[in-house]
PATIRO-267647 format. One record per residue (C-alpha): residue number from 0; residue in three letters; x, y, z. Coordinates in steps of 0.2 Angstrom, whole numbers, always signed. Example, Ala and Ser with C-alpha at 12.3 -4.5 7.8 and 13.67 -1.06 7.14 Angstrom:
2
+-----+------+-------+-------+-------+
! pos ! code !  east ! north !    up !
+-----+------+-------+-------+-------+
!   0 !  ala !   +62 !   -22 !   +39 !
!   1 !  ser !   +68 !    -5 !   +36 !
+-----+------+-------+-------+-------+
END
This chain:
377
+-----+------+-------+-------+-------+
! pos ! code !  east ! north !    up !
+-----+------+-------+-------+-------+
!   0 !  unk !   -78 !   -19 !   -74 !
!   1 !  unk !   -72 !    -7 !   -86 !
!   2 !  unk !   -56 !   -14 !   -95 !
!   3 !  unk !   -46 !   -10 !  -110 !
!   4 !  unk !   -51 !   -25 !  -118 !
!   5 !  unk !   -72 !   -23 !  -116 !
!   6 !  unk !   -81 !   -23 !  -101 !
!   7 !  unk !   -85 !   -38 !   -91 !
!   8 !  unk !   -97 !   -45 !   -79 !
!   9 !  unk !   -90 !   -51 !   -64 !
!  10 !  unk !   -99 !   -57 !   -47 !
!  11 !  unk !   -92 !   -66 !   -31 !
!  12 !  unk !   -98 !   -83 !   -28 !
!  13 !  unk !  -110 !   -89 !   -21 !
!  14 !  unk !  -119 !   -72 !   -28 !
!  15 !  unk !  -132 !   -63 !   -14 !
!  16 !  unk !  -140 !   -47 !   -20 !
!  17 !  unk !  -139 !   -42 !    -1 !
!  18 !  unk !  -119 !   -41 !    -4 !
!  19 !  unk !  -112 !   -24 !    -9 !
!  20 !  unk !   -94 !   -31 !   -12 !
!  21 !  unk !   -87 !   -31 !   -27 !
!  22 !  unk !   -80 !   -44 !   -36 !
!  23 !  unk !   -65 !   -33 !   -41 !
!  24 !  unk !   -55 !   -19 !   -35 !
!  25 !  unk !   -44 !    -5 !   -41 !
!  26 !  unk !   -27 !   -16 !   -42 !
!  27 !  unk !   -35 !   -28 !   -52 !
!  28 !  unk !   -40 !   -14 !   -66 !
!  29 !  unk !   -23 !    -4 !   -64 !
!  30 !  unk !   -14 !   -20 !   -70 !
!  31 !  unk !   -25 !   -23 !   -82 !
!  32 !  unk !   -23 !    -5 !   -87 !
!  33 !  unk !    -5 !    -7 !   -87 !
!  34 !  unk !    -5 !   -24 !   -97 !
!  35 !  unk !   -12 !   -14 !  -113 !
!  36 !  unk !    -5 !    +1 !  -110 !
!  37 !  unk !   +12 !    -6 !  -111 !
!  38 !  unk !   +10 !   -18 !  -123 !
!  39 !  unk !   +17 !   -29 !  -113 !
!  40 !  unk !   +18 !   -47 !  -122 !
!  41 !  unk !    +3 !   -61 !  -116 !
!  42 !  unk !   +10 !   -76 !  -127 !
!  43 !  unk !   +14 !   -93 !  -119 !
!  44 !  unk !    +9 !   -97 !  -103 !
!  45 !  unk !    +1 !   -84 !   -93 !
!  46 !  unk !    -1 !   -87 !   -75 !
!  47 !  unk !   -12 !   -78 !   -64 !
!  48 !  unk !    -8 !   -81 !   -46 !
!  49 !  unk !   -21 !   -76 !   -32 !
!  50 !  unk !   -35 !   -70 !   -45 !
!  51 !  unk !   -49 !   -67 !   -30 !
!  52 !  unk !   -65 !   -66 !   -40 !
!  53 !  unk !   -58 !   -70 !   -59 !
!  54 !  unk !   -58 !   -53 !   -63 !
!  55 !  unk !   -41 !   -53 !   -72 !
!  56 !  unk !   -45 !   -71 !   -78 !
!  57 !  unk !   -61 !   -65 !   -85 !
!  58 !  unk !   -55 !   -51 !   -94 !
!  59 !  unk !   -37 !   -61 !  -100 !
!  60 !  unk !   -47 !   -77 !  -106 !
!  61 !  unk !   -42 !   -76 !  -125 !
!  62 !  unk !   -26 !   -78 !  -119 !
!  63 !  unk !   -29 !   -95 !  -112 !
!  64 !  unk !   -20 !   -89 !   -92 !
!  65 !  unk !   -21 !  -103 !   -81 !
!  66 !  unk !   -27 !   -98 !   -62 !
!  67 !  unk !   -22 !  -102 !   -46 !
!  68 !  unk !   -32 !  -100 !   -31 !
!  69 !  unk !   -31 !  -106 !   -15 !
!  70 !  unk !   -50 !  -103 !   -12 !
!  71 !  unk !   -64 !  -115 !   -20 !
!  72 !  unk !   -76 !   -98 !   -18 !
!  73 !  unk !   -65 !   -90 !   -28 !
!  74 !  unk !   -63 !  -104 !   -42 !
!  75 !  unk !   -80 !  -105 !   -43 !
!  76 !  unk !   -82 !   -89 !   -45 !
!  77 !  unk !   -71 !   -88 !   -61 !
!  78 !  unk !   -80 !  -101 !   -68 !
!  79 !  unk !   -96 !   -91 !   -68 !
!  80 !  unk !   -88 !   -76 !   -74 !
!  81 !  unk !   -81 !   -84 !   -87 !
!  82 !  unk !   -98 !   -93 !   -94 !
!  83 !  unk !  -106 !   -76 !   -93 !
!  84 !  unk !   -91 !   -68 !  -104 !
!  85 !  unk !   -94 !   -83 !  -116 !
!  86 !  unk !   -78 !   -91 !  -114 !
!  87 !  unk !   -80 !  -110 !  -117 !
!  88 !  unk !   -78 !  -122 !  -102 !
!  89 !  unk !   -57 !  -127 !  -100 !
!  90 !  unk !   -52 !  -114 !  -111 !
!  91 !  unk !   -44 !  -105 !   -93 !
!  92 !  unk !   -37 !  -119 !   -83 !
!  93 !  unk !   -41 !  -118 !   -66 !
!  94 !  unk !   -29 !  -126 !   -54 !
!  95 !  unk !   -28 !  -123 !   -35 !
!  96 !  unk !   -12 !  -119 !   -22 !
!  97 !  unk !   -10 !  -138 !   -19 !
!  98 !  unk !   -11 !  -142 !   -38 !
!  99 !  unk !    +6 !  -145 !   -47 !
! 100 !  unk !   +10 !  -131 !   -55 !
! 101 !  unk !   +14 !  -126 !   -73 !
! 102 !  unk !   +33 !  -133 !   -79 !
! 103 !  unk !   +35 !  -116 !   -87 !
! 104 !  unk !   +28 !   -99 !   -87 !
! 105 !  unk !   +31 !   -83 !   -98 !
! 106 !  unk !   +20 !   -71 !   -89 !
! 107 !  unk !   +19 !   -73 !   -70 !
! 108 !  unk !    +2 !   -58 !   -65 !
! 109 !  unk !    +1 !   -61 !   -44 !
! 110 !  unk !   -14 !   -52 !   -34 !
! 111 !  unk !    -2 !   -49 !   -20 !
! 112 !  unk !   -14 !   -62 !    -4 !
! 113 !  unk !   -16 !   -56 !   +13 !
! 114 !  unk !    -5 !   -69 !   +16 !
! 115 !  unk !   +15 !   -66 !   +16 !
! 116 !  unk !   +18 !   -83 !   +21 !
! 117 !  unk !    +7 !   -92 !    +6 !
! 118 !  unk !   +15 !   -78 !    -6 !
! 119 !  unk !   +30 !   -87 !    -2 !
! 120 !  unk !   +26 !  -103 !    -3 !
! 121 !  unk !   +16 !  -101 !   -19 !
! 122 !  unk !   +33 !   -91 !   -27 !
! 123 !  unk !   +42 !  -104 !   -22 !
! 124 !  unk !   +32 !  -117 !   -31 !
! 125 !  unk !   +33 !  -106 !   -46 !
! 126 !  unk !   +53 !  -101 !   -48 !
! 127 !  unk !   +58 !  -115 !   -55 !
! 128 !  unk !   +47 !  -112 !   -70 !
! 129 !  unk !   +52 !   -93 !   -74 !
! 130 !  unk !   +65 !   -92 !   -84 !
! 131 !  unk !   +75 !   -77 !   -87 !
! 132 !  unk !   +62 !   -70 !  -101 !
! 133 !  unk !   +49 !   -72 !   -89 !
! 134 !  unk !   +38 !   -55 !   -88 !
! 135 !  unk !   +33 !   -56 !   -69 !
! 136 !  unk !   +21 !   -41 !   -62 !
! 137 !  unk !   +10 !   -41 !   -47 !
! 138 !  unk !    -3 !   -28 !   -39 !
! 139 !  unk !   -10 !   -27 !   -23 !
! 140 !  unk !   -21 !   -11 !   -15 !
! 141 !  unk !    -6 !    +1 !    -6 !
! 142 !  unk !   -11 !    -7 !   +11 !
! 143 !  unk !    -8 !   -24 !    +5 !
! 144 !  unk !   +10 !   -19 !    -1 !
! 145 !  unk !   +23 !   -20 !   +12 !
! 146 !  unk !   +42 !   -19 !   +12 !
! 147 !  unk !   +42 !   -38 !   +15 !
! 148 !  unk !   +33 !   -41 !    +0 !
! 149 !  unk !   +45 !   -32 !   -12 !
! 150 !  unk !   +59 !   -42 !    +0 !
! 151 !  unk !   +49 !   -60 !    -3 !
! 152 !  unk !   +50 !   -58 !   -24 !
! 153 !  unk !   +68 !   -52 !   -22 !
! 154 !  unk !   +73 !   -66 !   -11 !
! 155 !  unk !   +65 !   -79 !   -23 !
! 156 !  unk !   +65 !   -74 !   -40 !
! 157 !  unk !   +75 !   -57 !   -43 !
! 158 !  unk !   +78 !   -39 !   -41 !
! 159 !  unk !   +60 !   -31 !   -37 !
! 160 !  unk !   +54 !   -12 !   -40 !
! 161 !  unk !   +36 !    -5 !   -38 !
! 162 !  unk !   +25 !    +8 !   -47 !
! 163 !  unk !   +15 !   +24 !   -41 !
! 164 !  unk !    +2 !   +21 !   -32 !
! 165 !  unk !   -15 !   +25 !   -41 !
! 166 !  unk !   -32 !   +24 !   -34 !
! 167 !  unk !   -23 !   +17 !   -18 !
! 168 !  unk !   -16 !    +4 !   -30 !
! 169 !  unk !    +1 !    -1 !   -33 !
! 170 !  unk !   +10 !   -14 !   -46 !
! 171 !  unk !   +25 !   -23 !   -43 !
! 172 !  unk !   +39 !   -28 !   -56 !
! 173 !  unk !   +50 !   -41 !   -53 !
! 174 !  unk !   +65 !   -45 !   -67 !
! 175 !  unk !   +68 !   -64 !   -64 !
! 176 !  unk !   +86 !   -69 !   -60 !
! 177 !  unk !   +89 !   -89 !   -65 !
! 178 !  unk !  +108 !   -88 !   -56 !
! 179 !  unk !   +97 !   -83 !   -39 !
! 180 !  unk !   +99 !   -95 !   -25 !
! 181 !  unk !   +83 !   -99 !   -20 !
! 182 !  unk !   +78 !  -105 !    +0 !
! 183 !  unk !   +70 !  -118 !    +2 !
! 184 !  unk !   +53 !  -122 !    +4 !
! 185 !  unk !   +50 !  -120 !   +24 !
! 186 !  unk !   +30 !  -125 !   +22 !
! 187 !  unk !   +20 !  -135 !   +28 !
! 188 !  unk !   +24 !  -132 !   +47 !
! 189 !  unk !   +24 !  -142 !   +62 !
! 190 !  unk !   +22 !  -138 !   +79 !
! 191 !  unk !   +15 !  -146 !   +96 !
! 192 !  unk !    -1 !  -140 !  +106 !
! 193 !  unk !    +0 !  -132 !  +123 !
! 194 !  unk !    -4 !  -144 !  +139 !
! 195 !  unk !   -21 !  -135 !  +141 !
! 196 !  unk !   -32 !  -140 !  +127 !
! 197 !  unk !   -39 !  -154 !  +132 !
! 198 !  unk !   -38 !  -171 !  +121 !
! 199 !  unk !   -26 !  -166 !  +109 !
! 200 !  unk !   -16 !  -157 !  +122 !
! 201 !  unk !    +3 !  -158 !  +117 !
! 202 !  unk !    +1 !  -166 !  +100 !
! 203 !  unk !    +5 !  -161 !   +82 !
! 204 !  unk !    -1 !  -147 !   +71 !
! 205 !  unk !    +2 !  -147 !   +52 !
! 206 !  unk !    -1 !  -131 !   +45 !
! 207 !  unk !    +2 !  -127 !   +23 !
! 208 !  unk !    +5 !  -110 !   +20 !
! 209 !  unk !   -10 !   -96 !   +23 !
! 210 !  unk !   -18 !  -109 !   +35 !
! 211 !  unk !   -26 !   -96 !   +47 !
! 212 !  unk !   -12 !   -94 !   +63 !
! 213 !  unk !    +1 !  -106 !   +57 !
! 214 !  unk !   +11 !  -103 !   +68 !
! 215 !  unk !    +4 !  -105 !   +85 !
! 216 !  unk !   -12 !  -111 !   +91 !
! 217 !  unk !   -24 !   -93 !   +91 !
! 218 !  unk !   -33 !   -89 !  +104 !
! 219 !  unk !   -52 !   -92 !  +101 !
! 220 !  unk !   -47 !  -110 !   +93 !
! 221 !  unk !   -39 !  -111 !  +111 !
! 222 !  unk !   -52 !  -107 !  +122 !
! 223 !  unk !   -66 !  -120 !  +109 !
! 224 !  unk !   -54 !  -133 !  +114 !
! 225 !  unk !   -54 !  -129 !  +132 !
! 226 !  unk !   -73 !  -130 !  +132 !
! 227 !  unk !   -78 !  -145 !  +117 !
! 228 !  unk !   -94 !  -155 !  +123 !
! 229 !  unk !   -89 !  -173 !  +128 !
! 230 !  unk !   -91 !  -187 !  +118 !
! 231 !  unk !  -109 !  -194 !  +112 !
! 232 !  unk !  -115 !  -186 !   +94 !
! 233 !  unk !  -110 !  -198 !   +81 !
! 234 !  unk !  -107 !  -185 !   +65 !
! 235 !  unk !  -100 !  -170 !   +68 !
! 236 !  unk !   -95 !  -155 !   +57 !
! 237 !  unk !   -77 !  -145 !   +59 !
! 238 !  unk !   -85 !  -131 !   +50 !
! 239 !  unk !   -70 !  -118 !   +42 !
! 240 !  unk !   -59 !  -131 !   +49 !
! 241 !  unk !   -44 !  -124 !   +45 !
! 242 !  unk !   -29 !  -132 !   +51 !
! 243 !  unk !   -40 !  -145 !   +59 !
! 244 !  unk !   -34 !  -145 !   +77 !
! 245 !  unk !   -57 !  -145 !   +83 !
! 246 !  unk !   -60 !  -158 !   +74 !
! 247 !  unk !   -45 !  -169 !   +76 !
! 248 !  unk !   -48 !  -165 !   +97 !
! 249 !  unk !   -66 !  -172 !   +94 !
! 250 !  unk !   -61 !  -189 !   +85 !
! 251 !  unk !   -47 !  -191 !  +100 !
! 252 !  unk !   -59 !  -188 !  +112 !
! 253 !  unk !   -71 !  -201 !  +105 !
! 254 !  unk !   -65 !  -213 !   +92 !
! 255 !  unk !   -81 !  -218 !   +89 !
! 256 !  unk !   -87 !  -200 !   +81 !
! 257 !  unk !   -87 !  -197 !   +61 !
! 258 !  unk !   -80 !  -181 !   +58 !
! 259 !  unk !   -82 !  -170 !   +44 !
! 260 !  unk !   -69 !  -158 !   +40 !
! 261 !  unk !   -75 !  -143 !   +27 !
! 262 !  unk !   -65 !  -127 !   +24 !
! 263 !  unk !   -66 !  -115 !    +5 !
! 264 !  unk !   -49 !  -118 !    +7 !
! 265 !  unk !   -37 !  -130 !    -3 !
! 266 !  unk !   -24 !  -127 !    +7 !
! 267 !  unk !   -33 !  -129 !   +25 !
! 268 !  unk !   -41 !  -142 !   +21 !
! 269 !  unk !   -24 !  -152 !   +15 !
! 270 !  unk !   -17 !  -147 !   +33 !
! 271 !  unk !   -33 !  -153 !   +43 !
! 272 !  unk !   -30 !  -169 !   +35 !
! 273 !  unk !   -11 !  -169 !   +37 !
! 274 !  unk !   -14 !  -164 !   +57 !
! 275 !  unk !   -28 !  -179 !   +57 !
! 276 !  unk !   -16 !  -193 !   +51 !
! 277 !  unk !    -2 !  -184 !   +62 !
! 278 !  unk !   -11 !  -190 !   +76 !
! 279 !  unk !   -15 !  -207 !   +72 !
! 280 !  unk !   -33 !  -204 !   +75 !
! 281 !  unk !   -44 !  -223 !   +74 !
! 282 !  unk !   -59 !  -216 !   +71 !
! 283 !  unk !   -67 !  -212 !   +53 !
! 284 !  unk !   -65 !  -195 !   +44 !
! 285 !  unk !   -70 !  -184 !   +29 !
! 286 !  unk !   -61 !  -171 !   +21 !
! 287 !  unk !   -71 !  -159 !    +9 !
! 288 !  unk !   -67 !  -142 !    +2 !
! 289 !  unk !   -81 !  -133 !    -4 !
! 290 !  unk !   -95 !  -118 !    -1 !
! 291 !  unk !   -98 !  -121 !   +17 !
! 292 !  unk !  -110 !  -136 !   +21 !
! 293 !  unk !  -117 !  -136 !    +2 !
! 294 !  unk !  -120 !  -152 !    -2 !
! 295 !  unk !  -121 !  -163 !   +16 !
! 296 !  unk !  -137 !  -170 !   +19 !
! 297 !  unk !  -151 !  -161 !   +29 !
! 298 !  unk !  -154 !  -169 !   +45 !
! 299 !  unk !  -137 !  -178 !   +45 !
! 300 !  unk !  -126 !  -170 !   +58 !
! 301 !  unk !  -129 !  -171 !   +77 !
! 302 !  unk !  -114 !  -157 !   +79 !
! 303 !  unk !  -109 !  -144 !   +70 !
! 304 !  unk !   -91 !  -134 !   +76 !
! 305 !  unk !   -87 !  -117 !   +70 !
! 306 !  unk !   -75 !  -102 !   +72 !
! 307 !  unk !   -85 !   -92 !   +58 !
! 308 !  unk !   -72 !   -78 !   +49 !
! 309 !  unk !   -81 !   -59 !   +49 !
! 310 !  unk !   -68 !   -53 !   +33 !
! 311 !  unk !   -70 !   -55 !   +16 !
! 312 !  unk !   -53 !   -52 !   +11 !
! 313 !  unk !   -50 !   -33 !   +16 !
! 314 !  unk !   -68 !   -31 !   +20 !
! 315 !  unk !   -79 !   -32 !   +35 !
! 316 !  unk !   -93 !   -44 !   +34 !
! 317 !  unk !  -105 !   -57 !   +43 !
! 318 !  unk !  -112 !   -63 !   +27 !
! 319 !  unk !  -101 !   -79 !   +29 !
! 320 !  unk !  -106 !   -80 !   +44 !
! 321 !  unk !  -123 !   -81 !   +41 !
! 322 !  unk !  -122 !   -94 !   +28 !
! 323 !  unk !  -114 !  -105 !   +40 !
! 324 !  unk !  -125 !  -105 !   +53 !
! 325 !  unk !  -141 !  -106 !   +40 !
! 326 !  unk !  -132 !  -120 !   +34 !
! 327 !  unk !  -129 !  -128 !   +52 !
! 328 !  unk !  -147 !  -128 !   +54 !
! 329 !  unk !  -153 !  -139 !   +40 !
! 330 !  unk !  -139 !  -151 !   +41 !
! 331 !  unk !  -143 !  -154 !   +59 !
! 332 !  unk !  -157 !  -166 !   +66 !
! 333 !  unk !  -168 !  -160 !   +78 !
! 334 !  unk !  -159 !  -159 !   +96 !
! 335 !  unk !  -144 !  -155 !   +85 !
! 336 !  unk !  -131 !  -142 !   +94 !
! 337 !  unk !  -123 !  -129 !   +83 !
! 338 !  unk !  -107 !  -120 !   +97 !
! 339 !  unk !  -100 !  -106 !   +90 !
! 340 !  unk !   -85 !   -97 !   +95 !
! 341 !  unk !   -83 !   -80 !   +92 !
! 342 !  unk !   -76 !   -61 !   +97 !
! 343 !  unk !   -91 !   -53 !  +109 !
! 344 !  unk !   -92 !   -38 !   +99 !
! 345 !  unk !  -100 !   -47 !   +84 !
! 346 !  unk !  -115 !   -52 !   +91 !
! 347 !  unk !  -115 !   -69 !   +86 !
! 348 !  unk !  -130 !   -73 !   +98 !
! 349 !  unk !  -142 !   -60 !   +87 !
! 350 !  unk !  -142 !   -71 !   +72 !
! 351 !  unk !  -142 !   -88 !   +80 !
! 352 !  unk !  -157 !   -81 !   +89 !
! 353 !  unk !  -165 !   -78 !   +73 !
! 354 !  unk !  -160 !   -91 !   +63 !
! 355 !  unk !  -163 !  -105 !   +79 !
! 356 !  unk !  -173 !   -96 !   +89 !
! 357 !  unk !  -163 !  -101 !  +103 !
! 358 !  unk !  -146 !   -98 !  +111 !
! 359 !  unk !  -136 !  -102 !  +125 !
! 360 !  unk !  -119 !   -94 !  +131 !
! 361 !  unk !  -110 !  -109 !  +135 !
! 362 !  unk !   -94 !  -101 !  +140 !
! 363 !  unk !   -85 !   -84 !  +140 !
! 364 !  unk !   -70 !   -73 !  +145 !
! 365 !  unk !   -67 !   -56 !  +142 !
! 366 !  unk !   -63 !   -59 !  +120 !
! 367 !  unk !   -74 !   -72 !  +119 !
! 368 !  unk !   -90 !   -81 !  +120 !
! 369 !  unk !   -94 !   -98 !  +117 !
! 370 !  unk !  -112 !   -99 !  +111 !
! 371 !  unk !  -126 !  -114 !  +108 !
! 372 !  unk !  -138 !  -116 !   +98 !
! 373 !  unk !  -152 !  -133 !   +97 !
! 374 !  unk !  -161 !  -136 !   +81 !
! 375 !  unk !  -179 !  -139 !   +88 !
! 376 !  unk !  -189 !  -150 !   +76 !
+-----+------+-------+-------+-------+
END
């Protein structure tokens, strides 16, 4: 990426030369842009907020910015954008959406997420560091920029305006008000299950803000639940566990499974471990975020649960996908079941096909299929 301060090498994480995404987009550079065409003033503390890839990070580092991600992909991948710009480890601190965050920051820069509801939460953490001095801009791809986003800076720190649009990118300028009277905080959120879903029918859900569907049980999740295998494997995997519900239905089920709970998400994995202890579950539990099942043991895991996402932020994608079920296959011992739920169009059974040699539909309606495969050997 091309930027006024020098170019910089930037990659997603974890990098695959099969993946045409960048690791940047057209907001990231018009802020950028903006930032040195304006002049506009990077002393004290600089706070970037939703930094997907580092790339504003990256190209900010001798201004010391802290970051604050909510994925661990993400965080990683600042990190090794920032070694291969040379900048020395800590010199960028890198904190995460369930970290406390800075006592006082000068220059507030927000890649506007796909999520309103963890914008909100995030600003909210943030107000009571800006002050009235505080320099406060944001960009987002025109898409990404709704009226409710200009209404959610308002509401919580002050009068909002935004730019013209260029390369189907906007910015958004916020003056900070300190005499605003702020809401408060309405995250995490709480709600009970359906009668339907099996063990954990009509129990508690915790859900932090950007939790995927935090606000009602979604519709795939639903019809896994209404078909889990009974008890028997000792360790299994909510893989992408969002808010926790699969795995927590599991351990109700039989007390006597280990489950691992492992999302890139900081703040899905805080909620599946909220919704775990909500439920005053006996059994024993392990709450990891990380790159997918990087890091668990190969032939360790007798079932592995998964709901795999097909977007990449704005894009389209089944790399993730991939990974996960690749990664299924060596944590799994042989007679090992990987069920996967997915949308039919995405021809889930293809891959597992190739990457098991072996699938079963296990269930179905007409959104959904429930799919199996067994690691043989």
């Amino acid at each position: 990426m091309t930027t006024p301060w020098g170019e910089v090498e930037l990659s997603r994480f974890p990098e695959d030369p099969r993946d045409r995404l960048r690791a940047w987009d057209a907001s990231d550079a018009y802020l950028l842009r903006y930032l040195a065409e304006e002049r506009v003033p990077l002393t004290g503390r600089v706070v970037v907020l939703g930094d997907r890839w580092g790339a504003l990070a990256t190209a900010l580092a001798e201004h010391r910015p802290s970051q604050i991600t909510d994925s661990f992909l993400g965080q990683e991948a600042t990190r090794a954008n920032l070694a291969r710009a040379g900048v020395e480890p800590g010199a960028v601190p890198l904190l995460t959406t369930r970290d406390r965050p800075p006592e006082r920051v000068d220059v507030l820069l927000v890649r506007v997420p796909k999520s309103l509801a963890l914008l909100e939460d995030q600003l909210l953490r943030l107000a009571p560091a800006v002050h009235a001095g505080t320099v406060v801009i944001g960009t987002g791809m025109v898409k990404e920029i709704h009226t409710s986003t200009l209404r959610l800076f308002e509401r919580i720190l002050g009068p909002t305006r935004t730019s013209l649009a260029r390369q189907k990118a906007r910015l958004i300028f916020c003056t900070p008000d300190p005499a605003l009277r702020r809401p408060a905080n309405p995250w995490p959120h709480v709600y009970d299950l359906p009668d339907d879903v099996g063990a954990i029918s009509g129990r508690p859900v915790v859900n932090h803000a950007g939790v995927f569907c935090a606000e009602r049980l979604d519709i795939g999740t639903r019809f896994l639940l209404r078909h889990l295998p009974g008890p028997g494997p000792a360790r299994v995997v909510d893989l992408g566990c969002g808010n926790g519900v699969v795995g927590t239905a599991v351990a109700l089920a039989d007390p006597a499974a280990e489950v691992l709970f492992v999302d890139e998400s900081f703040q899905a994995v805080a909620s599946a471990e909220a919704t775990y202890k909500a439920n005053g579950v006996p059994g024993h539990a392990e709450f990891r975020v990380g790159d997918g099942l990087t890091g668990v043991a190969p032939d360790s895991v007798d079932l592995v649960l998964n709901n795999p996402p097909f977007h990449s932020h704005q894009a389209t994608t089944d790399a993730t996908a991939r990974r996960m079920f690749s990664g299924a296959r060596r944590v799994l011992r042989a007679g090992g079941e990987l069920w996967v739920i997915g949308n039919r169009h995405l021809g889930y059974h293809v891959t597992l096909k190739r990457i098991f040699g072996n699938c079963e539909l296990v269930a179905s309606d007409p959104k959904f299929v429930l799919l199996r495969a067994v690691k043989r050997g």
